[in-house]
C-alpha positions as a printed Julia matrix, in Angstrom:
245×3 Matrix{Float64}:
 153.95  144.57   63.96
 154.69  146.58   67.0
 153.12  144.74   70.34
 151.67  146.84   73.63
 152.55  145.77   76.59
 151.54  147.48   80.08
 154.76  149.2    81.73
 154.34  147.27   85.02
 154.78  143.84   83.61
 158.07  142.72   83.04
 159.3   141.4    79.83
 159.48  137.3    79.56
 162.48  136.29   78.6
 162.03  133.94   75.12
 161.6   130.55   75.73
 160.9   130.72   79.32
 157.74  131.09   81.66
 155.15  133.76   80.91
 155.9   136.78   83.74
 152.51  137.85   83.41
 150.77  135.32   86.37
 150.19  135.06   90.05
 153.14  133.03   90.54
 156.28  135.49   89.1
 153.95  138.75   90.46
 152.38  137.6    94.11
 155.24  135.1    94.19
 154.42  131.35   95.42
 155.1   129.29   98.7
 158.28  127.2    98.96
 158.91  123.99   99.96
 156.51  120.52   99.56
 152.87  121.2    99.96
 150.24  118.69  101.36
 148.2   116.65   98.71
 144.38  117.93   98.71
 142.23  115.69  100.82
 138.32  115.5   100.28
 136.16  117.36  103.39
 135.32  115.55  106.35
 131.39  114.63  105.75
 128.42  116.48  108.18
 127.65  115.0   110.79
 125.35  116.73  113.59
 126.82  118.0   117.44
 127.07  115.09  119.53
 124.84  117.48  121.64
 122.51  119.82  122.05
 120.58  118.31  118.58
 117.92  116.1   119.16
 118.01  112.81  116.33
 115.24  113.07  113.78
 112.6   110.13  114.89
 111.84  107.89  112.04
 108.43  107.47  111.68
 106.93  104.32  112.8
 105.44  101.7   109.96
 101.56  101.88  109.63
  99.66   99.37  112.15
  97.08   97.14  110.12
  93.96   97.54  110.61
  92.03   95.0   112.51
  90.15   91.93  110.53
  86.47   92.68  110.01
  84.36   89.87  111.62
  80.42   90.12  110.76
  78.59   88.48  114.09
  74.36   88.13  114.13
  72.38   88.7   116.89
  69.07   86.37  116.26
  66.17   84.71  118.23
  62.62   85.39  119.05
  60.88   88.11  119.72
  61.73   90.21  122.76
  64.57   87.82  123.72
  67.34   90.1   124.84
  69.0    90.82  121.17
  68.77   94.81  121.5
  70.02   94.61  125.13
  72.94   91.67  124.42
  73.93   94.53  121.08
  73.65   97.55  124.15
  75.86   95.94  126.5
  78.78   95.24  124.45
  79.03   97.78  121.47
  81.62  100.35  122.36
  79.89  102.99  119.92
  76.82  104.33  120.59
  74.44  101.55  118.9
  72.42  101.73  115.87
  69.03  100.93  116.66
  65.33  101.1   114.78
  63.21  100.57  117.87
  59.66  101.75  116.95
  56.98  101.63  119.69
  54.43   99.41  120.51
  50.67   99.98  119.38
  47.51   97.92  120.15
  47.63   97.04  116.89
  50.47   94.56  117.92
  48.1    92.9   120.82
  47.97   89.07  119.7
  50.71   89.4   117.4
  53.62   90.06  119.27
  54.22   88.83  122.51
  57.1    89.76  124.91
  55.94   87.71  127.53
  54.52   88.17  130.46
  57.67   88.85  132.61
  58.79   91.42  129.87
  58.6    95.55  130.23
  59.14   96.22  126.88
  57.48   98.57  125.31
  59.18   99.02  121.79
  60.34   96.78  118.92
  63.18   95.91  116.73
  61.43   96.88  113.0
  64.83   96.63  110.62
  67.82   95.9   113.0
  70.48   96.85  115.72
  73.85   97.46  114.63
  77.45   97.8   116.92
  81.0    97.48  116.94
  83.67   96.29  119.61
  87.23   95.43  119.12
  88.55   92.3   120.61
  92.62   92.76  120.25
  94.71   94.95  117.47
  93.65   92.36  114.99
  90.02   91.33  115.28
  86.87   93.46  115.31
  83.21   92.36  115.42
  80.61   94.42  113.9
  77.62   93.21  115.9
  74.18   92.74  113.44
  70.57   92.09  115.37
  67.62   91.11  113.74
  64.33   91.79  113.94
  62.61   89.12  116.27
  58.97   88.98  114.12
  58.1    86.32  111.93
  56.5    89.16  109.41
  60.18   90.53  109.11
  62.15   87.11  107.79
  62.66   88.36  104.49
  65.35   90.49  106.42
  67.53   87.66  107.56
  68.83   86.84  103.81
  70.8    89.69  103.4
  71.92   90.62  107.05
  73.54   86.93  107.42
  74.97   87.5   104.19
  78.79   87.51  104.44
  78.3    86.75  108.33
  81.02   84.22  109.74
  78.69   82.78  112.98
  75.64   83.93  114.85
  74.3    83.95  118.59
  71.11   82.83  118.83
  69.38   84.26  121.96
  67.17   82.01  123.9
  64.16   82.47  126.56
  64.05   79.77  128.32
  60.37   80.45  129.14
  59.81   81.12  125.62
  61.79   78.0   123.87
  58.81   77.81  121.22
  59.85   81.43  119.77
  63.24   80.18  119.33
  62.88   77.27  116.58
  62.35   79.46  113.68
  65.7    80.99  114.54
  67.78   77.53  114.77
  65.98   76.39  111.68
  67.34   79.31  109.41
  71.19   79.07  110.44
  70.73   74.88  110.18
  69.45   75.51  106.79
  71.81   78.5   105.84
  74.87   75.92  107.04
  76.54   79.28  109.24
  77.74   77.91  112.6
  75.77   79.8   115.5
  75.98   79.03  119.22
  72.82   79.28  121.62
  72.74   81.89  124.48
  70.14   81.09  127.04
  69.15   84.61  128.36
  69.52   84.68  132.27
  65.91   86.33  132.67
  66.34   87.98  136.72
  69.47   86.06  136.72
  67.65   82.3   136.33
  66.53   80.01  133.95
  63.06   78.05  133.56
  64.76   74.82  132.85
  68.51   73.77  132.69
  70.24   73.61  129.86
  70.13   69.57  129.07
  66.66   69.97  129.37
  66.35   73.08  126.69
  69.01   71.03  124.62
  66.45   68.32  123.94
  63.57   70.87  124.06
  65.45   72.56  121.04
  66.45   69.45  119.14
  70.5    70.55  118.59
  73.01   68.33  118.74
  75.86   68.26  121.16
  78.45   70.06  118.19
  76.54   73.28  118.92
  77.53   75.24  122.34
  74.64   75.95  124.5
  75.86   78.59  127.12
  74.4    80.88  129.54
  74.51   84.25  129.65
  72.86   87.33  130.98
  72.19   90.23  128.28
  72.84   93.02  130.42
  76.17   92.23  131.68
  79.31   93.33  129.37
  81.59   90.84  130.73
  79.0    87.59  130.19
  77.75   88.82  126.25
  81.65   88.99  125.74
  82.17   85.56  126.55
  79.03   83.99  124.75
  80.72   86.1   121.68
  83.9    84.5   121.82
  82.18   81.19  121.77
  80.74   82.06  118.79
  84.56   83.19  117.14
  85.63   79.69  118.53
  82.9    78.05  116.08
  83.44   79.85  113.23
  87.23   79.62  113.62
  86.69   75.84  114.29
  85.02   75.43  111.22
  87.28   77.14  109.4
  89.98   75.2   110.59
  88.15   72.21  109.46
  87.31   73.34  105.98
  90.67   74.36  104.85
  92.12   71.07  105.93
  89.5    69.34  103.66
């Protein structure tokens, strides 16, 4: 059968290479030719590019510590919460009625004219890794029921302390001696001094020298700081102790 070919092609001679491709029409470079090398990877200028920042790992959050703030009635607890939360704090002050008159008494160097009736609550972070989260409770005998449930999961407590008052104290000590949760004493600096020293309201409180018994004034940041680390020192003490065992 008779083939078609285009006029412009030339024929291919038999046997040999097929005319009809780039190489016999456009004709092809001479001589050796490089070996094909793989492209040079991206890399960014050396300037005028600013590097990508990695991001930074996440910081852990600090260790919950659950602190109480205990004692008698209209010992300093609301003020000692005050001083040192650095939130607003959480308070349920209610105010005083005549109905109160023989029942609760702030003493007779006291101003105050409201009371505690569920608790204070506040915050305040010690370093990157520690935060206490500050619980007070209420300071009546009729409100006891309370202390169950805010000293559960608590690690220590301060127990605040009128000197002048020592008797409105003991139901306070009792409860954390019973409960077994290591508390420290603050003795509240009333007008910046106390009734009696502090060996004296050691033996007038019955504790034994493993508790601290510090001094401390309720109104000033710095000094409720302190009397709070004592109280991380006990607990962390005890700690200690029990894993050891």
């Amino acid at each position: 059968m008779d083939s078609v070919r285009s006029p412009e092609w030339p024929v291919a001679p038999l046997g040999g290479i097929a005319a009809n491709n780039a190489a016999a029409r456009y004709g092809s470079p001479t001589g050796p030719q490089p070996a094909a090398s793989a492209p040079p990877p991206h890399r960014l200028p050396a300037t005028g590019v600013a590097a990508v920042p990695r991001p930074a790992p996440a910081a852990a959050p600090p260790i919950p510590v659950k602190i109480l703030i205990a004692g008698g009635f209209g010992v300093g607890k609301t003020t000692t919460v005050g001083a040192i939360s650095e939130i607003a704090p959480l308070t349920t002050e209610a105010e005083m009625t005549t109905a109160g008159i023989g029942v609760d008494d702030p003493g007779i160097r006291s101003a105050k004219t409201t009371t505690t009736v569920a608790m204070d609550f506040g915050c305040v972070t010690i370093d990157r890794s520690l935060k206490l989260y500050l619980f007070g409770t209420p300071g009546q005998a009729r409100f006891g029921f309370m202390w169950d449930d805010l000293a559960l999961g608590a690690l220590g407590a301060l127990v605040v302390v009128d000197s002048a008052r020592l008797d409105d104290c003991y139901p306070a000590i009792d409860f954390f001696e019973r409960a077994g949760l290591p508390f420290v004493v603050g003795v509240n600096a009333f007008d910046g001094r106390l009734a009696h020293d502090l060996d004296a309201i050691r033996w007038a409180l019955a504790i034994g020298d493993h508790v601290p018994l510090v001094q401390f004034d309720a109104r000033d940041r710095l000094s409720v700081r302190d009397a709070l680390l004592v109280v991380l020192d006990r607990a962390l003490d005890r700690a200690t102790r029990e894993r050891k065992s």
